[in-house]
C-alpha positions as CSV (number, residue, x, y, z in Angstrom):
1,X,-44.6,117.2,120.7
2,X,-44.5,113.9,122.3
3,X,-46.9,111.1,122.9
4,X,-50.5,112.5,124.2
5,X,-51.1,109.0,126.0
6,X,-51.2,109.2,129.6
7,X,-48.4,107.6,131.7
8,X,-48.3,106.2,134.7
9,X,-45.0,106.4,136.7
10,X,-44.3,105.5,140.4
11,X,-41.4,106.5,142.7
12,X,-40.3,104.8,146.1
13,X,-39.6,107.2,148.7
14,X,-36.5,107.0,150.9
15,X,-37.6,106.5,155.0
16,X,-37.8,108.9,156.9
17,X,-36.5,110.1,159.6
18,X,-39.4,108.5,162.1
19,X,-39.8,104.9,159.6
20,X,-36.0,104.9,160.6
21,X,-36.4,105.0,164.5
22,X,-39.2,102.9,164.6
23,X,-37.5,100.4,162.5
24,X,-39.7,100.4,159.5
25,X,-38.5,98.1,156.3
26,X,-39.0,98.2,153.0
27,X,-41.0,96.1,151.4
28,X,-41.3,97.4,147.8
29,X,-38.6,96.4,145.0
30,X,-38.2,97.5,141.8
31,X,-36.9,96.4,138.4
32,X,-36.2,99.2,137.1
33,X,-35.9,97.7,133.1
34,X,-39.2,96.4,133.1
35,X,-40.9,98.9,135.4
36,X,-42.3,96.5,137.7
37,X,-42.8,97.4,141.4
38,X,-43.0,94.3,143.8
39,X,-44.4,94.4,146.9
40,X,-43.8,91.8,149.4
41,X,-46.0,91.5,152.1
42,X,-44.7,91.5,155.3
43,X,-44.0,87.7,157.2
44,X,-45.2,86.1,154.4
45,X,-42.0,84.9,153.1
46,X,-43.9,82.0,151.3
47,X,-46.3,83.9,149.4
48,X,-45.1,85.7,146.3
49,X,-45.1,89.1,146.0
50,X,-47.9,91.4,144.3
51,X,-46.4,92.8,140.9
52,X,-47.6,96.3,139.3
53,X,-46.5,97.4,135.8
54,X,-46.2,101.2,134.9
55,X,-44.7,103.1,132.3
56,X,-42.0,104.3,134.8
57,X,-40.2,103.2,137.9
58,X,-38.0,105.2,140.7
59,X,-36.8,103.8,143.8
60,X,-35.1,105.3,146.6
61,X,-31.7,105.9,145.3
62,X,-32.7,107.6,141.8
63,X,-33.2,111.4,142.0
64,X,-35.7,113.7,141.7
65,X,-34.0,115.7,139.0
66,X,-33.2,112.3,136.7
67,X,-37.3,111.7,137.7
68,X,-37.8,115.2,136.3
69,X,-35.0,114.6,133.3
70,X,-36.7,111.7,131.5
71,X,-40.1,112.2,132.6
72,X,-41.5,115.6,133.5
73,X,-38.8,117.4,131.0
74,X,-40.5,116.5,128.1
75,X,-43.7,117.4,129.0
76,X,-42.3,120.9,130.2
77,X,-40.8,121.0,126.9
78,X,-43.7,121.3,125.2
79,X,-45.7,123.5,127.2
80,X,-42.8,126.1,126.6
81,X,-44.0,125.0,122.3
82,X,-47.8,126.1,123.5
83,X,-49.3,122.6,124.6
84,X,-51.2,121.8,127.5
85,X,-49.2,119.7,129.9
86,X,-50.2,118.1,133.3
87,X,-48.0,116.3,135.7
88,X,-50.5,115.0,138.8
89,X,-49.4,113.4,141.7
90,X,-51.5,111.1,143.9
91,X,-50.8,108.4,146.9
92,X,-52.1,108.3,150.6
93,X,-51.2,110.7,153.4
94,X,-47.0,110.6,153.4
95,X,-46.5,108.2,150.3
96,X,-44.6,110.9,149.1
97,X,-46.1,113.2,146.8
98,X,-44.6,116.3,148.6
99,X,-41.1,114.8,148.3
100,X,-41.2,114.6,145.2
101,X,-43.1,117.5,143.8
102,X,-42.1,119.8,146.1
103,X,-38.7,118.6,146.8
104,X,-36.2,118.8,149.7
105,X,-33.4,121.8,149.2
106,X,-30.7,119.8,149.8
107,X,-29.0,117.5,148.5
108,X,-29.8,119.5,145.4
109,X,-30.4,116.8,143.1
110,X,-33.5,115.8,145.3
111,X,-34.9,119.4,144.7
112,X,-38.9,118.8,143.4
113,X,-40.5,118.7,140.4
114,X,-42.3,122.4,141.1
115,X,-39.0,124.0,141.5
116,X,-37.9,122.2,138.2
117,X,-40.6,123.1,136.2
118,X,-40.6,126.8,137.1
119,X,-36.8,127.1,136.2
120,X,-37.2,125.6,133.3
121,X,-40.1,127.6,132.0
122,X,-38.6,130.9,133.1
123,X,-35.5,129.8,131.4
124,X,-36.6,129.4,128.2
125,X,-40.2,131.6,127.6
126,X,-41.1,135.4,126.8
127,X,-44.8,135.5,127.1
128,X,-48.1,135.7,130.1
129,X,-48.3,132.0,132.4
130,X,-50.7,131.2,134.2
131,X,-50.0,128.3,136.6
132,X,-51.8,126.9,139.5
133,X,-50.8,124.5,142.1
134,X,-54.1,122.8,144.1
135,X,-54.5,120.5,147.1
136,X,-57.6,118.2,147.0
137,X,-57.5,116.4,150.7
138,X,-60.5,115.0,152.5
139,X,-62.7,117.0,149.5
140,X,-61.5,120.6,150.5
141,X,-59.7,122.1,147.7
142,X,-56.3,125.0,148.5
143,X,-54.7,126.7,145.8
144,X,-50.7,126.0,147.5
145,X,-49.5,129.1,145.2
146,X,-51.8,131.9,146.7
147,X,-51.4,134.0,149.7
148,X,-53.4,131.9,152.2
149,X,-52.8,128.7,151.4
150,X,-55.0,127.4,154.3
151,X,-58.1,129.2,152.9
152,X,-60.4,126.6,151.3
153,X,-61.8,127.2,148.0
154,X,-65.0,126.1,146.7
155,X,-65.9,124.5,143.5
156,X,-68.4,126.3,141.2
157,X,-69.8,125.6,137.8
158,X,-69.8,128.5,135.4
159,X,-71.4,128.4,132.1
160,X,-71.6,131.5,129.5
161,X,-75.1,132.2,127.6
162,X,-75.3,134.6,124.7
163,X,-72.6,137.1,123.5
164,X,-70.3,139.4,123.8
């Protein structure tokens, strides 16, 4: 098994359809060696651009499935060994977490990290999984894998006294 550090990896979304018609521009660049996003404000040609360091970077034209490939792979990996694994995605309201962990179906290569990870875990496993798949928006909490996927959940503490 693999590092049990946390890492910290950030991918640029292509526009969409609407950014396109209303004639939205990028304003996020990427070295993609030294995974460092820039972020240049807009009109201020003068001032120089914020900088970010993370432990990965994907822009616009990388895929989801060499995203998945060198990060989310490993991880997978060793959950199919019997390890815990985690893959949490977090941004504002359409930064993109739903393109990339959910995917588009086509072009195929852009198909998300979910789809991925099930594959790969049905692929290669003979045992019981358990998996869950939540939404935490505006404090409200959905399980996305259930059969009412609008019905909020609430959060309870449990705790076990005595013995069996």
């Amino acid at each position: 098994m693999g590092s049990e550090a946390v890492k910290v990896v950030v991918r640029c979304r292509p526009l969409n359809e609407r950014e396109k018609a209303l004639g939205s521009n990028t304003v996020l660049s990427v070295d993609l060696q030294r995974c460092q996003c820039f972020i240049q404000k807009p009109g201020a040609v003068d001032e120089p651009p914020k900088q970010f360091t993370f432990d990965g970077t994907y822009f616009t034209d990388q895929t989801t499935e060499q995203m998945y490939n060198e990060i989310a792979y490993p991880l997978v990996e060793g959950v199919t060994e019997g390890y815990n694994g985690t893959i949490f995605a977090y941004g504002q309201t359409g930064s993109g977490k739903s393109y990339t962990m959910q995917g588009v179906s086509e072009p195929a290569s852009q198909k998300g990290v979910i789809p991925r990870a099930f594959e790969h875990i049905f692929e290669s496993i003979q045992f019981l999984v358990r998996a869950s798949y939540l939404e935490i928006y505006n404090e409200e909490i959905r399980d996305l894998l259930g059969h009412d996927t609008k019905q909020k959940l609430e959060v309870m503490a449990y705790s076990r006294c005595g013995t069996d």
